[in-house]
N, C-alpha and C positions, 0 to 999 in steps of 0.2 A: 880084523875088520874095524874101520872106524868109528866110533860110538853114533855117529850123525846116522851111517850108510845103517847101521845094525838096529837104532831104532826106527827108521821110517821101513826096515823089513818086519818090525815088530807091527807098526801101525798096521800095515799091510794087510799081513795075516790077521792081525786081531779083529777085521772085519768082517771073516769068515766064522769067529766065533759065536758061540750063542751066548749070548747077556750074562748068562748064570759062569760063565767059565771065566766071560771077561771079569766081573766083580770079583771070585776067585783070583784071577792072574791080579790085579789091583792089591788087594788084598794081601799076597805075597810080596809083590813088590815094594807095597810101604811097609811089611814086617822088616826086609832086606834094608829098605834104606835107614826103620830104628836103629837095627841092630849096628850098619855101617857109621852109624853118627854115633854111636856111644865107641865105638871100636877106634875113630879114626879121628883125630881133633880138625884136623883141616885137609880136604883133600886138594889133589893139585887137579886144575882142569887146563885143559891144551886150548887151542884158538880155535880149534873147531869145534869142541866145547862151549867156547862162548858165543858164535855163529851161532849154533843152533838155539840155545837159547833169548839171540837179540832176533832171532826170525821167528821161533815160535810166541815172544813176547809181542810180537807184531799180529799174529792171525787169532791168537787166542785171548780172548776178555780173561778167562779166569788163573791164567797161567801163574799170576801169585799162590794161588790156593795149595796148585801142585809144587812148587818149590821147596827141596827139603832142605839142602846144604849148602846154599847159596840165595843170599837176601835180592829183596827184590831190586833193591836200590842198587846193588850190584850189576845185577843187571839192565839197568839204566844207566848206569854209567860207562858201561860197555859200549853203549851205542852211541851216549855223547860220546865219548873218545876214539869210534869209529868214525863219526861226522866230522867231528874236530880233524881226525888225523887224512881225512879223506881230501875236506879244502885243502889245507896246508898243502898236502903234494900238488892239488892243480895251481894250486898258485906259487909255486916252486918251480914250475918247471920254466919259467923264460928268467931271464937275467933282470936282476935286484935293480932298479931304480929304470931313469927316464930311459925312454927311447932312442937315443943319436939320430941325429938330425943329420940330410945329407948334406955333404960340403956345396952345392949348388945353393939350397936355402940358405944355408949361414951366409954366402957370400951376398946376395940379395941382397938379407936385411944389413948387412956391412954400410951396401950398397946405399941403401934405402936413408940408412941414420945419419952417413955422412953426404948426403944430397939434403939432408932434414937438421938443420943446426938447433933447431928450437926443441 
């Protein structure tokens, strides 16, 4: 299961918990990520990986707090190079430079310049 789909089933459920269980389940989970940050120098994260956290860096104020293995600035950078990479394709998709002009107006102003000597 995908890390995104597996934690919004974690949210899910954990709203059915009682307070005392959730701080329990908390509680194990940042024992886990100590223990995974001294075990693991750098971990690999996939692109839906970094989705989820340039969306939860969007709904949640304290979402640095929670961050263990990845800086915040990382993930701000994610999202400028989401934007960044987002223009660039709208503005990729017509052909580089002016417009072409139809042969009817060229012939006009042709028309026009040499009716106009000045």
């Amino acid at each position: 299961m995908p890390p995104v789909l597996s934690a919004l089933l974690v949210f899910v459920t954990s709203l059915l918990h009682s307070r005392q269980t959730m701080d329990l389940r908390i509680l194990a989970l940042q024992h886990q990520v100590a223990v995974y940050k001294q075990t693991v120098t750098r971990p690999r994260l996939r692109p839906s990986d970094r989705l989820f956290w340039a969306w939860l860096s969007r709904l949640w104020p304290g979402w640095q707090a929670a961050v263990a293995f990845i800086q915040p600035r990382t993930v701000i950078a994610w999202q400028q190079r989401r934007f960044r990479d987002h223009w660039r394709r709208l503005s990729q998709r017509r052909a580089p430079g002016r417009p072409a002009i139809a042969k009817d107006i060229r012939d006009l102003i042709r028309t026009m310049w040499q009716a106009n000597h000045t």
